[in-house]
C-alpha positions as CSV (number, residue, x, y, z in Angstrom):
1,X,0.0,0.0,0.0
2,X,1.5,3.4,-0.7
3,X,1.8,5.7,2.2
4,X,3.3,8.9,0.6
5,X,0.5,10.9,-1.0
6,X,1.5,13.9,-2.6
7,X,-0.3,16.9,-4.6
8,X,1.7,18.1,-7.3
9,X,1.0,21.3,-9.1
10,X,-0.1,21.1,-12.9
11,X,2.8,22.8,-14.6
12,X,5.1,20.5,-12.7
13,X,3.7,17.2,-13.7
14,X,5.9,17.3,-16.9
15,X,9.0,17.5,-14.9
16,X,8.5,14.5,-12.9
17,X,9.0,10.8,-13.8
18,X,7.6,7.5,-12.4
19,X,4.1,9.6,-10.5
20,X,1.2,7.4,-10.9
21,X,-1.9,9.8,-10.6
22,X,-4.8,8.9,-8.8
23,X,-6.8,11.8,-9.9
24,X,-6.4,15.2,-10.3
25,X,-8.0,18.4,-8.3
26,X,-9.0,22.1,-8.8
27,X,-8.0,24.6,-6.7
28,X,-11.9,26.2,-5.7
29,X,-10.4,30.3,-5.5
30,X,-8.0,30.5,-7.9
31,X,-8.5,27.2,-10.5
32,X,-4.5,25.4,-10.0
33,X,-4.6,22.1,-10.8
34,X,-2.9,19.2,-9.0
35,X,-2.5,15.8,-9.7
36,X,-3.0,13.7,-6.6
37,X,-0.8,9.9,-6.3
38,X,2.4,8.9,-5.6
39,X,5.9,7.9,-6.8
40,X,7.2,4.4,-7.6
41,X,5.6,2.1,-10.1
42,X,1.8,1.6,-10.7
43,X,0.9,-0.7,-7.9
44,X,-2.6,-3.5,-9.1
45,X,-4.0,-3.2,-5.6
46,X,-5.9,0.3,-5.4
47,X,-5.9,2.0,-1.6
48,X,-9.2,1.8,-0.1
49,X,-11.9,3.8,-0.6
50,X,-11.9,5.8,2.6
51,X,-7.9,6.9,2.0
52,X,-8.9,7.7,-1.5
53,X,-12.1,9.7,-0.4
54,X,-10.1,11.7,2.1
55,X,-7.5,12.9,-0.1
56,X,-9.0,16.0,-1.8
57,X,-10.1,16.7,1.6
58,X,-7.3,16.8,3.3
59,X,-5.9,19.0,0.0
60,X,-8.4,21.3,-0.1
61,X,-8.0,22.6,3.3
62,X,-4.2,23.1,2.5
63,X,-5.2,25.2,-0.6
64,X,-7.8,26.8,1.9
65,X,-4.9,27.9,4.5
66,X,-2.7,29.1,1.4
67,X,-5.4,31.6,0.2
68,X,-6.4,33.0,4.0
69,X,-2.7,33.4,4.3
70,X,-2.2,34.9,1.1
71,X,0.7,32.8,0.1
72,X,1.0,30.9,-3.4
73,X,0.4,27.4,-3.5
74,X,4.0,24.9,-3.2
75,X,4.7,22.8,-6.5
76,X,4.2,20.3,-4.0
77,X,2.2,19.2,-1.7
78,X,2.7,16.4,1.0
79,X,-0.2,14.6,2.0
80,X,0.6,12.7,4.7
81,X,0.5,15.7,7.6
């Protein structure tokens, strides 16, 4: 199972190698987009619902904090806090 869920931002997707997306999310305020997995290989098992489910949660409220602080949004994004 993969434990290291990251967020990375939509212009830096070209730059990485070996991230398996899981799906990808919208900033609500100011429209970024993200692609949400992990690195390593593609792995046959998917995670369970629930982890995938709270995932764009847990991102959201980091995009939230970003805007209320008025700082830009990281390339990325760890997951896992």
């Amino acid at each position: 199972m993969i434990s290291n869920h990251i967020a990375i931002h939509d212009r830096e997707l070209l730059k990485t190698s070996s991230f398996q997306i899981e799906i990808f999310e919208l900033c609500t305020l100011c429209g970024a987009r993200f692609g949400i997995g992990y690195f390593g290989p593609s792995v046959a098992e998917l995670h369970p619902s629930e982890v995938v489910e709270e995932l764009p949660r847990k991102f959201t409220e980091i995009l939230t904090k970003d805007h209320r602080q008025e700082r830009q949004h990281r390339n990325v994004i760890d997951l896992n806090y």
